[in-house]
PDB file of the backbone (N, CA, C, O) and the ligand in Angstrom, with CONECT records:
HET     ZN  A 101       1
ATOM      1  N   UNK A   1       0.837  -1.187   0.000  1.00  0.00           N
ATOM      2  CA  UNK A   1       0.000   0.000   0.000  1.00  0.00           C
ATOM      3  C   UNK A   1       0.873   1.238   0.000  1.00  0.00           C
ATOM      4  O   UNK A   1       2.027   1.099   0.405  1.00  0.00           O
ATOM      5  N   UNK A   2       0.494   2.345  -0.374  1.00  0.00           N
ATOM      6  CA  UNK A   2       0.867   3.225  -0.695  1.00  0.00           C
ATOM      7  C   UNK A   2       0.683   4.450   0.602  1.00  0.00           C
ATOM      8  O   UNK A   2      -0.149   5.342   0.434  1.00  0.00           O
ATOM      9  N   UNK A   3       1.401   4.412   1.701  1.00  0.00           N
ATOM     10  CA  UNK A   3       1.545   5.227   2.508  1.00  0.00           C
ATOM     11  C   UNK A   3       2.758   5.612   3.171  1.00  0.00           C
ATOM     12  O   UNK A   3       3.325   4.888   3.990  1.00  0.00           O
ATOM     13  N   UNK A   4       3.177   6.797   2.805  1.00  0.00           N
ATOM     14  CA  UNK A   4       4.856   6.922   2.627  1.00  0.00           C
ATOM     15  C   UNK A   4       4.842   8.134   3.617  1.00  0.00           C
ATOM     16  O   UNK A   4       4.028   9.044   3.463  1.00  0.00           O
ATOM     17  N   UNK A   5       5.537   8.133   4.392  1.00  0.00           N
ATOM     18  CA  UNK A   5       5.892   9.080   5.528  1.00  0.00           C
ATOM     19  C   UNK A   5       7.019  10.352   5.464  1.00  0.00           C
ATOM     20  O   UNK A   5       8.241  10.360   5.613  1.00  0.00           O
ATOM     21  N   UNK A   6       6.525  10.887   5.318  1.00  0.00           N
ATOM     22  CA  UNK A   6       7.020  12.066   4.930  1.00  0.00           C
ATOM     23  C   UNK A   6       7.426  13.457   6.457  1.00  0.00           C
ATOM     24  O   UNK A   6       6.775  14.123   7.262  1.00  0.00           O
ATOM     25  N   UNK A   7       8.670  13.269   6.137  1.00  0.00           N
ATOM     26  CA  UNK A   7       9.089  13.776   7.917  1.00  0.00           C
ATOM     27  C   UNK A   7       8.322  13.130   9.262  1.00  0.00           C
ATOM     28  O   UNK A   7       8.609  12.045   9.769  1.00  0.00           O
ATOM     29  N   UNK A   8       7.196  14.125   9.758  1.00  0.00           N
ATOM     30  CA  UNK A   8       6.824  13.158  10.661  1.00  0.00           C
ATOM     31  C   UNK A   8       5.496  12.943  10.669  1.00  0.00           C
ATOM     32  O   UNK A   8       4.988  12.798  11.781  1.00  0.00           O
ATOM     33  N   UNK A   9       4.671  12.874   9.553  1.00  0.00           N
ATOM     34  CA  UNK A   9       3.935  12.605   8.814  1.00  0.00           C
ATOM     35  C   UNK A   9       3.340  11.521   7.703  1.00  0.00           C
ATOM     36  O   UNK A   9       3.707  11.685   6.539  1.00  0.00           O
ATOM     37  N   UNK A  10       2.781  10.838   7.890  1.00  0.00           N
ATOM     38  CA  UNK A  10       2.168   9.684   6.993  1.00  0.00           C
ATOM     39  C   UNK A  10       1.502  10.452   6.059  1.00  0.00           C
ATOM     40  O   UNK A  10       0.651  11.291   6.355  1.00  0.00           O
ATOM     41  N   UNK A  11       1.955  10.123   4.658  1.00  0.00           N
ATOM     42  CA  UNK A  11       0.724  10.777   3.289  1.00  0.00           C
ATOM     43  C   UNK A  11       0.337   8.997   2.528  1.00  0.00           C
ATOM     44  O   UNK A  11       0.868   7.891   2.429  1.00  0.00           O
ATOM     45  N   UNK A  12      -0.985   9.744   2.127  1.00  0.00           N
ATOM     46  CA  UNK A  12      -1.652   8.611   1.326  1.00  0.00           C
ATOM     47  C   UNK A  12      -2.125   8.839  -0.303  1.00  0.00           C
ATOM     48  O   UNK A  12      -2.977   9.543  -0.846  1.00  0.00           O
ATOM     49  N   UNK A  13      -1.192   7.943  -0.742  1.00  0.00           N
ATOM     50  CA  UNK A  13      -1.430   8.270  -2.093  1.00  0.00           C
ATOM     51  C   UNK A  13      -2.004   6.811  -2.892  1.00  0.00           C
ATOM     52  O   UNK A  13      -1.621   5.657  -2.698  1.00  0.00           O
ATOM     53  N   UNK A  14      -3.190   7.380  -3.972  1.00  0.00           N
ATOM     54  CA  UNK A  14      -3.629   6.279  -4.521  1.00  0.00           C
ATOM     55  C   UNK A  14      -2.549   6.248  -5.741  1.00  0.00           C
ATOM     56  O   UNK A  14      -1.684   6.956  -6.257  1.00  0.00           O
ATOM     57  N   UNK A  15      -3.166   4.952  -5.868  1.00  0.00           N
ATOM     58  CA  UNK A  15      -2.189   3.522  -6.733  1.00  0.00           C
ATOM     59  C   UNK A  15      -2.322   3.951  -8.309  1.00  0.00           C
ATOM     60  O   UNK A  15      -1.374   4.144  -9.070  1.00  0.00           O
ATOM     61  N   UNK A  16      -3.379   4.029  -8.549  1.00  0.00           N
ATOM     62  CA  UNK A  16      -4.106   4.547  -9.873  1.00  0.00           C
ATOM     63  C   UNK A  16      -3.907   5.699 -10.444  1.00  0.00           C
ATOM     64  O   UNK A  16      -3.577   5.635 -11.628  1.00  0.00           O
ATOM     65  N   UNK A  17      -4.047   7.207  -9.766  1.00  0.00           N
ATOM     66  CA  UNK A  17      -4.230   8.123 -10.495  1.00  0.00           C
ATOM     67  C   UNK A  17      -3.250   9.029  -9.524  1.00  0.00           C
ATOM     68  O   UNK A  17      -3.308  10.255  -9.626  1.00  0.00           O
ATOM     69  N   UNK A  18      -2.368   8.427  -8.603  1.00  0.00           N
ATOM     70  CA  UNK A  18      -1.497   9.551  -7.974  1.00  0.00           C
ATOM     71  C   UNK A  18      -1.909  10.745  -6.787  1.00  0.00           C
ATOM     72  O   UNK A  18      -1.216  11.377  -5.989  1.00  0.00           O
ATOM     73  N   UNK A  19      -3.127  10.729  -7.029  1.00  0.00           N
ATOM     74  CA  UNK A  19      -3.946  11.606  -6.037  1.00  0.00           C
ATOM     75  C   UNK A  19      -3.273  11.266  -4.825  1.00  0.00           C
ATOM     76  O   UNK A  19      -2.797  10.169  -4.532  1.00  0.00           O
ATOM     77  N   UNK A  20      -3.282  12.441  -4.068  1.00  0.00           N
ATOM     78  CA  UNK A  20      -2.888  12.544  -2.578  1.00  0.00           C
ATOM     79  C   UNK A  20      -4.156  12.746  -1.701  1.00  0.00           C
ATOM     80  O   UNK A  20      -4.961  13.653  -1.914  1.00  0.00           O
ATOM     81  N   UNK A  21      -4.262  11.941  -0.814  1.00  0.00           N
ATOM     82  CA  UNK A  21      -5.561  12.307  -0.119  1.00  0.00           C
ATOM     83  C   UNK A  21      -5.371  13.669   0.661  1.00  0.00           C
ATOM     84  O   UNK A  21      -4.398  14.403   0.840  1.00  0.00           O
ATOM     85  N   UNK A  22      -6.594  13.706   1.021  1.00  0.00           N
ATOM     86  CA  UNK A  22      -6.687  15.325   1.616  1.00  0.00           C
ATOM     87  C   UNK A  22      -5.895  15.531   2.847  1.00  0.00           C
ATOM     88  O   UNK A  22      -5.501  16.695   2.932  1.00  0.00           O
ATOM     89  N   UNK A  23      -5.588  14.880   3.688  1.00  0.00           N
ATOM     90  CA  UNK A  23      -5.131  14.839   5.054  1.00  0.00           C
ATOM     91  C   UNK A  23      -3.872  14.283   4.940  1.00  0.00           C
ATOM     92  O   UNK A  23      -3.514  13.617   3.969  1.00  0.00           O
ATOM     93  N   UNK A  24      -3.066  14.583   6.080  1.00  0.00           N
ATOM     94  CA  UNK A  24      -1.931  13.725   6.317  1.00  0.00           C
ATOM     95  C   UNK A  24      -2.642  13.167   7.689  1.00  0.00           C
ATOM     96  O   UNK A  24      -3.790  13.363   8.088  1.00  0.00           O
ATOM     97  N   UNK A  25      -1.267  12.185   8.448  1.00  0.00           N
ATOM     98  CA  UNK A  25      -1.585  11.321   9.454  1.00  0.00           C
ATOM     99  C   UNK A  25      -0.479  11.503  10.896  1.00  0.00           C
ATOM    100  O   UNK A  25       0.741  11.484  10.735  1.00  0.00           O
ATOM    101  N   UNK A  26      -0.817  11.594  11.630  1.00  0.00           N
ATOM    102  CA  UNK A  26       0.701  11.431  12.101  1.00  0.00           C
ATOM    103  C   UNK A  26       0.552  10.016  13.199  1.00  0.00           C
ATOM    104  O   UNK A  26       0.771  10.003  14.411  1.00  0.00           O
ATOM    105  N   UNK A  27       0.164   9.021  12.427  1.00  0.00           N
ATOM    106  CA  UNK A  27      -0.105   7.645  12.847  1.00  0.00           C
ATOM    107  C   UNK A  27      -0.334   6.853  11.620  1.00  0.00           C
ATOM    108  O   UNK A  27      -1.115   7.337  10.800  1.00  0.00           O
ATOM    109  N   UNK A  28       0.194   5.763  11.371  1.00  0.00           N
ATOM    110  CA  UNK A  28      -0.362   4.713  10.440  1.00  0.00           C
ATOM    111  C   UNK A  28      -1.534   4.670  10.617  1.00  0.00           C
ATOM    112  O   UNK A  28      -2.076   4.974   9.555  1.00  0.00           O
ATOM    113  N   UNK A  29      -2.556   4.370  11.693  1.00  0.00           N
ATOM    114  CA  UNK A  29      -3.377   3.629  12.016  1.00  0.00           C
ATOM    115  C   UNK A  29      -4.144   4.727  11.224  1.00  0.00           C
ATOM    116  O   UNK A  29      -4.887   4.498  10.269  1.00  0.00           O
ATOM    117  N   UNK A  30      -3.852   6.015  11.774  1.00  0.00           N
ATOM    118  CA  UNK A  30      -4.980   6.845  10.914  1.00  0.00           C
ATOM    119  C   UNK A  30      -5.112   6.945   9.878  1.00  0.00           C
ATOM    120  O   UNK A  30      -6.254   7.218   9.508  1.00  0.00           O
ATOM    121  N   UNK A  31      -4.067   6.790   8.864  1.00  0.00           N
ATOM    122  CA  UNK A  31      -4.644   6.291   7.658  1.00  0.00           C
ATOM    123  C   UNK A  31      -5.008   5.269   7.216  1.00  0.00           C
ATOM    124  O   UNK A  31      -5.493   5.197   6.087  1.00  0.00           O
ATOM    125  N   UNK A  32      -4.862   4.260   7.988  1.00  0.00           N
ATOM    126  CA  UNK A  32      -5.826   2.958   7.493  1.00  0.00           C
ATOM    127  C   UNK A  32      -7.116   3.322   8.040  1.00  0.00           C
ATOM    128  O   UNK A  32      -8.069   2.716   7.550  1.00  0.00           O
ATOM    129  N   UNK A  33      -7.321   4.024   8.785  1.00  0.00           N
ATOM    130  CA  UNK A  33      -8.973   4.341   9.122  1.00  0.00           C
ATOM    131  C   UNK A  33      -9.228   5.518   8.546  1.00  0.00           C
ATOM    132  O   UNK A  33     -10.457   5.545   8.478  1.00  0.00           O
ATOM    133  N   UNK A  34      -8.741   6.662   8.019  1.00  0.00           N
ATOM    134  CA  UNK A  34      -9.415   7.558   6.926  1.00  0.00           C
ATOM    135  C   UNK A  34      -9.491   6.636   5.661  1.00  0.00           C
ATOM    136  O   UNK A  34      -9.938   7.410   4.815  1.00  0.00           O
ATOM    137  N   UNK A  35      -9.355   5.734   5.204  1.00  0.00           N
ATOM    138  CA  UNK A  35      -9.190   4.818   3.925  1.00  0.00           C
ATOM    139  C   UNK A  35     -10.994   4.178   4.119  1.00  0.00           C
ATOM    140  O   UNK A  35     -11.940   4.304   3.341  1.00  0.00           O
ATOM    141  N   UNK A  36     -10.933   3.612   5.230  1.00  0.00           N
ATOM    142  CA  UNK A  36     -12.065   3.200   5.861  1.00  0.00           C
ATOM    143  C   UNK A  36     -13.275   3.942   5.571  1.00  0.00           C
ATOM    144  O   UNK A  36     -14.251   3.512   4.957  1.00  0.00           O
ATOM    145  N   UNK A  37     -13.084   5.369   6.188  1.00  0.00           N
ATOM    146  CA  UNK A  37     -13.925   6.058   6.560  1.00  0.00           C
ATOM    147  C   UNK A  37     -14.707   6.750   5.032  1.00  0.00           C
ATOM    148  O   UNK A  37     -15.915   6.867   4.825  1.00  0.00           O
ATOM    149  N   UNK A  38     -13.044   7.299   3.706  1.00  0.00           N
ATOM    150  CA  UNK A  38     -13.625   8.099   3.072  1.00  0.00           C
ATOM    151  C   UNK A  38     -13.609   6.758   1.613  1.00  0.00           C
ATOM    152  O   UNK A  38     -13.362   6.960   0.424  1.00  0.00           O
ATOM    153  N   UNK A  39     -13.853   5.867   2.085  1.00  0.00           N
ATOM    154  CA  UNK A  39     -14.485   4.984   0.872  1.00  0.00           C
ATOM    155  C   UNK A  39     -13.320   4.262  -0.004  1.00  0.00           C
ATOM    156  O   UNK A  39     -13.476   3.783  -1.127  1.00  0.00           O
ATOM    157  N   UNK A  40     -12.002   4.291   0.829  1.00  0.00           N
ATOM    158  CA  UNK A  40     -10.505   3.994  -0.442  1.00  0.00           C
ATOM    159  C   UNK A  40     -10.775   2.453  -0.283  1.00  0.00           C
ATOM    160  O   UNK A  40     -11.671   1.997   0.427  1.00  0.00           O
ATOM    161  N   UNK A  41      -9.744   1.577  -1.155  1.00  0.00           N
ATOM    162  CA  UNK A  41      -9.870   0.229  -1.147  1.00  0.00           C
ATOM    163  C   UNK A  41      -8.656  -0.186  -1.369  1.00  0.00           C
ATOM    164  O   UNK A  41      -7.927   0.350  -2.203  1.00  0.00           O
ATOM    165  N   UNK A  42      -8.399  -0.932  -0.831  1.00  0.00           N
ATOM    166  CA  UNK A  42      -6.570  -1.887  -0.616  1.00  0.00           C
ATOM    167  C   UNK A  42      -7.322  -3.162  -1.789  1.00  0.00           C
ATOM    168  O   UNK A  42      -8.352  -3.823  -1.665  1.00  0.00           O
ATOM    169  N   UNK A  43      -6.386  -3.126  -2.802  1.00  0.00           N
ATOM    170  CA  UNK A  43      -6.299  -4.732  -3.583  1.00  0.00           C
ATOM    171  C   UNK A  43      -5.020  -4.984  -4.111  1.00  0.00           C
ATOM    172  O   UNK A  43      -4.016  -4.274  -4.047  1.00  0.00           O
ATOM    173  N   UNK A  44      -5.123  -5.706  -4.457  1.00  0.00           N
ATOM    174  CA  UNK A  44      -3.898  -6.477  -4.888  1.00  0.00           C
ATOM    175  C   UNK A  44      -3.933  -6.338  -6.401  1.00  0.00           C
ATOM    176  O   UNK A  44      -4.952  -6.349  -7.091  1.00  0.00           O
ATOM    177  N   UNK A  45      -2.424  -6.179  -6.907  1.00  0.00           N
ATOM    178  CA  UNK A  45      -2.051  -6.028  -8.411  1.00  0.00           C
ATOM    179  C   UNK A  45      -1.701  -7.141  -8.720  1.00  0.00           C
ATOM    180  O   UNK A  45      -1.477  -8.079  -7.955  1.00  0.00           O
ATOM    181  N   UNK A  46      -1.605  -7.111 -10.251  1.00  0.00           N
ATOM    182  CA  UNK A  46      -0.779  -8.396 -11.162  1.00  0.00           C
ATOM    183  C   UNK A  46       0.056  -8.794 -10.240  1.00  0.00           C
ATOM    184  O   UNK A  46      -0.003  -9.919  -9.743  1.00  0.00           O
ATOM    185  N   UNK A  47       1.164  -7.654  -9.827  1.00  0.00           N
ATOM    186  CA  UNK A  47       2.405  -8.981  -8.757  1.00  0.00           C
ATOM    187  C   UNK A  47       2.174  -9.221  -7.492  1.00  0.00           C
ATOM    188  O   UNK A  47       3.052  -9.668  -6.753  1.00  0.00           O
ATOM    189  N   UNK A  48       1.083  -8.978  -7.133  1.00  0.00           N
ATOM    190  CA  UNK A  48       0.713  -9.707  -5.951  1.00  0.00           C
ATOM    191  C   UNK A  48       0.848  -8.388  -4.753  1.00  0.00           C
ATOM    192  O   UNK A  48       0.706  -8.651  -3.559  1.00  0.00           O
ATOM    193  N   UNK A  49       1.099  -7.147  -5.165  1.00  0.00           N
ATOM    194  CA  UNK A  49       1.449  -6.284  -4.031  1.00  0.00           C
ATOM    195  C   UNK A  49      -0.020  -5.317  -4.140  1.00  0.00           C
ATOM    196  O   UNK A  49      -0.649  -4.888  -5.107  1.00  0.00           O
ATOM    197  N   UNK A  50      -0.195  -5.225  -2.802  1.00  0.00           N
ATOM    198  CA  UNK A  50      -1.283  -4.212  -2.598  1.00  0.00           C
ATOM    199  C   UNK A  50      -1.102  -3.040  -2.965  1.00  0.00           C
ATOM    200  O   UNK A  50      -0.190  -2.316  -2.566  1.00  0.00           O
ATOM    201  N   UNK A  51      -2.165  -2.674  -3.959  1.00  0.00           N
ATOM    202  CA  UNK A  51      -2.279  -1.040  -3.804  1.00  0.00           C
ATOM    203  C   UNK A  51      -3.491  -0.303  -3.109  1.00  0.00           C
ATOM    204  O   UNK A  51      -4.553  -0.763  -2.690  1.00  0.00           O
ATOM    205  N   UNK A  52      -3.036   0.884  -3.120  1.00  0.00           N
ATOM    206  CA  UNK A  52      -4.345   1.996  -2.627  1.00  0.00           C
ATOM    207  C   UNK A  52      -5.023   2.283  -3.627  1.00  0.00           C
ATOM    208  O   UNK A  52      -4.437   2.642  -4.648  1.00  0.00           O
ATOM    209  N   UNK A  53      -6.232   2.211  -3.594  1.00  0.00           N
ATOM    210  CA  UNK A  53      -7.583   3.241  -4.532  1.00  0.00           C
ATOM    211  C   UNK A  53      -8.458   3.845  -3.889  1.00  0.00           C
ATOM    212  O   UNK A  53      -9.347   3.434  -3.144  1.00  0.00           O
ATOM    213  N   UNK A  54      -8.089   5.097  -4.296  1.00  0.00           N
ATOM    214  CA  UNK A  54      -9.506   6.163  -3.981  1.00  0.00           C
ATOM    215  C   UNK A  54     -10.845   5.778  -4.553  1.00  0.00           C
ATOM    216  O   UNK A  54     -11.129   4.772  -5.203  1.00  0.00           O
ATOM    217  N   UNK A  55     -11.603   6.770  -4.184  1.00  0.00           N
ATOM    218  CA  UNK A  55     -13.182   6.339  -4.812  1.00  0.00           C
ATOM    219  C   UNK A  55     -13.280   6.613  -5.819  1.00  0.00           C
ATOM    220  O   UNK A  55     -14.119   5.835  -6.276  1.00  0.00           O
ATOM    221  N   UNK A  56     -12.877   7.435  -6.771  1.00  0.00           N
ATOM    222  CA  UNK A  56     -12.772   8.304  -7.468  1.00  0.00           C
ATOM    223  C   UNK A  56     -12.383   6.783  -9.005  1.00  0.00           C
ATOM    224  O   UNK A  56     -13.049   6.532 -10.010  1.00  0.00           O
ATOM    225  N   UNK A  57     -11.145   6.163  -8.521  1.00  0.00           N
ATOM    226  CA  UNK A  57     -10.912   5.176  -9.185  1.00  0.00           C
ATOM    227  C   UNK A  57     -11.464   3.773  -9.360  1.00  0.00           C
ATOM    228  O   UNK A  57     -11.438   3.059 -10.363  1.00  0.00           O
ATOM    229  N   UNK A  58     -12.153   3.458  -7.719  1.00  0.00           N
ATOM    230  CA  UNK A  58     -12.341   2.538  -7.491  1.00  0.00           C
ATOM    231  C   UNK A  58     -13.644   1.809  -8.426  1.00  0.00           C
ATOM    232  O   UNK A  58     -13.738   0.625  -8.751  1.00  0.00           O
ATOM    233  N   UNK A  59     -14.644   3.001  -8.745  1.00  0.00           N
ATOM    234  CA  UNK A  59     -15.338   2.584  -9.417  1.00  0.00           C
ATOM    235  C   UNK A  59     -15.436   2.025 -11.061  1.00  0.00           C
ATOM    236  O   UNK A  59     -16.365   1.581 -11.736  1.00  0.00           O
ATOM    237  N   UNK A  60     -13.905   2.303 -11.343  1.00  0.00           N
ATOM    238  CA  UNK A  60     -13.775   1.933 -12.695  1.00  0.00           C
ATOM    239  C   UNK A  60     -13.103   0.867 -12.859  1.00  0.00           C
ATOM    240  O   UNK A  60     -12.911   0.426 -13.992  1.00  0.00           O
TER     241      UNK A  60
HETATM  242 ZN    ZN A 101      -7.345   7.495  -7.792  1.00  0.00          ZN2+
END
């Protein structure tokens, strides 16, 4: 998944279209629960590694 920490900050970026979500985190956990909350989806690619999708993508 695509959540890369940036100083002391967690950012979340989808897999698909690069979008940065609106918020940063200053906890993992919180971005696995804004993912939750604003509709994103963790799946798995061709090589087997999870990515992030926003809603925005998810529906296509
Ligand atoms: Zn997207």
């Amino acid at each position: 998944m695509t959540i890369e920490k940036e100083g002391f900050l967690y950012c979340l970026y989808c897999d698909i279209c690069g979008e940065k979500a609106d918020e940063s985190f200053n906890e993992f956990m919180d971005a696995v629960n804004y993912k939750k909350r604003e509709g994103w989806r963790s799946q798995k690619n061709e090589h087997e590694e999870w990515e992030d999708v926003c809603p925005e993508c998810r529906g296509t």
